[in-house]
N, C-alpha and C positions, 0 to 999 in steps of 0.2 A: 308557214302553211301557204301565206300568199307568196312566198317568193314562188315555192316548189310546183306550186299549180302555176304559174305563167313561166316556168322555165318547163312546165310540159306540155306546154302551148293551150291548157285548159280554157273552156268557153266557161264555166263557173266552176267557183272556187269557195266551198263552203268555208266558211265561217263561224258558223252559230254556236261553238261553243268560247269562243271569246269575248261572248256578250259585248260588241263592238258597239257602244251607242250613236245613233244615228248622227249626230250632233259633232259625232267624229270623225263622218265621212270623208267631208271638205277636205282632212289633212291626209288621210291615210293614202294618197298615190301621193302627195309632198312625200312624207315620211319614206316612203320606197325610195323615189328616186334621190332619196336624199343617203339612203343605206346602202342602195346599189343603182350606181348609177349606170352599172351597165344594160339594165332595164331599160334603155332610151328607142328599145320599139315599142313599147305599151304608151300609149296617146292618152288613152282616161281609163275611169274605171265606170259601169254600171252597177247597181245594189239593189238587192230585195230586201225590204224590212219587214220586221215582223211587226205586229200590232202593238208589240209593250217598246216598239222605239228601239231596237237593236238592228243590227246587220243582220240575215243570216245567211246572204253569197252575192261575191263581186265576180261582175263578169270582165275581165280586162277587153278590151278595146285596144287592140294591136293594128299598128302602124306600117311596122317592116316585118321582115320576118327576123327567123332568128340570126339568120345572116347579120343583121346589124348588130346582133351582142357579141358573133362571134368574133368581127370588124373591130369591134372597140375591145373586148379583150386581147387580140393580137395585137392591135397598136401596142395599149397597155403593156403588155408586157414585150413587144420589140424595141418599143422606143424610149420604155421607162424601167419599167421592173427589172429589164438585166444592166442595168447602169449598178446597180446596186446589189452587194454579196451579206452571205448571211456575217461575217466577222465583221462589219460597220455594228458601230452605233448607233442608235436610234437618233440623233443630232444629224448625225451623218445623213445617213439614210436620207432621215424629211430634206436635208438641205440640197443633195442633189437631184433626187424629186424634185424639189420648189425650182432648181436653176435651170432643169431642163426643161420642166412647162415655159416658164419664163422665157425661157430660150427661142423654144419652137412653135407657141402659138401666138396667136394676139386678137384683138379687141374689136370687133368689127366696129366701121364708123355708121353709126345707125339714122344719120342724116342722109347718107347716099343710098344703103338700102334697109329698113326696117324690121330685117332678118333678126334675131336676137340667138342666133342656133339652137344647140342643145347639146347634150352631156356626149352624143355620138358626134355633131361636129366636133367638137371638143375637141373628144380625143382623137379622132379619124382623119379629121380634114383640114385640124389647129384652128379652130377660131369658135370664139360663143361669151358669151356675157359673164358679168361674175359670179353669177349662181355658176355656172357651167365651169368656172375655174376652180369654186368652190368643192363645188361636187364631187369633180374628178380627181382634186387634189387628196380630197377626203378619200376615194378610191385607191387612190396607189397607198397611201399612207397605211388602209387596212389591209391592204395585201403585204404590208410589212410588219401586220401587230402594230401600229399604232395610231391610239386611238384619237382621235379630234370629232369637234362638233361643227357644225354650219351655223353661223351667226345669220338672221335675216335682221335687217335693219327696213323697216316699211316707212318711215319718216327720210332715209337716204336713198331709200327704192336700191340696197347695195347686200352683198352676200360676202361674208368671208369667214373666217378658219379660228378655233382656237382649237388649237395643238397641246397635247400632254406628253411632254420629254422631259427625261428625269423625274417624276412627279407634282410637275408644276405644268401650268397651261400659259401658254401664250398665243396671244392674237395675231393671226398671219393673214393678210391682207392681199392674197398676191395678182389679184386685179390692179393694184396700184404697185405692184413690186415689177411687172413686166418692162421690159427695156424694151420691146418691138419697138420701131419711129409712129408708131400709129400716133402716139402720145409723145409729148414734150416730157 
């Protein structure tokens, strides 16, 4: 419901039968940008609660327009998604995903400017943090059916990937897998 009311540019977006408790606000624009990260014009979100402690409508808080989704969608699938045919394997598949991020973006140095991007640098202009490699990685992966989750690590302030291929999940890390010279 919240994807489809901010993909129709909606100023409020009911909620109130999802009994959203308040307490959950904090994560529910995480949770989005963490399921589609192509959402990288929605800046925050606004809420009205009701009196017993629930949601019952966010108002999203738009950035760009939609021009930015439809930006990071085309990269997405210019610069990524047709690398990859439906007769691959899911091995496959994630792996030349993973080589062509690795490839084409990198890491900004956050000593020179304190920019940290976002899921639209990311994908649009190659560069953003490891949430942001995270994120987008997670992105093309479900635009191939497969499924992975976002690790947040608050003790390493670090974000990365565990991948489910063949039945089993693996930890993919590809903030630290990048070959740019940014890094040694």
């Amino acid at each position: 419901a919240v994807y489809a009311g901010i993909a129709a540019k909606e100023s409020s977006i009911s909620v109130k039968d999802y009994q959203i408790p308040t307490s959950k606000a904090g994560i529910l624009l995480d949770t989005m940008r963490y399921t589609f990260p192509e959402l990288c014009y929605v800046s925050y979100f606004q809420y009205s609660y009701y009196n017993n402690g629930t949601i019952y409508a966010i108002a999203p808080v738009y950035s760009g327009g939609t021009e930015m989704k439809d930006r990071f969608i085309e990269a997405a699938e210019e610069r990524y998604l047709s690398l990859v045919t439906e007769e691959m394997d899911d091995f496959t598949k994630a792996l030349i995903l993973h080589d062509a991020l690795m490839i084409n973006t990198y890491y900004p140095n956050l000593k020179q400017n304190p920019d940290r991007g976002s899921n639209y640098t990311y994908m649009v202009e190659n560069w953003g943090v490891c949430q942001y490699y995270a994120e987008s990685y997670a992105y093309l992966l479900a635009q191939n059916g497969i499924r992975s989750e976002i690790i947040n690590s608050g003790d390493m302030n670090h974000a990365w990937l565990k991948v489910k291929l063949d039945g089993s999940y693996y930890h993919v890390d590809s903030t630290w897998d990048d070959v740019y010279p940014d890094r040694g």
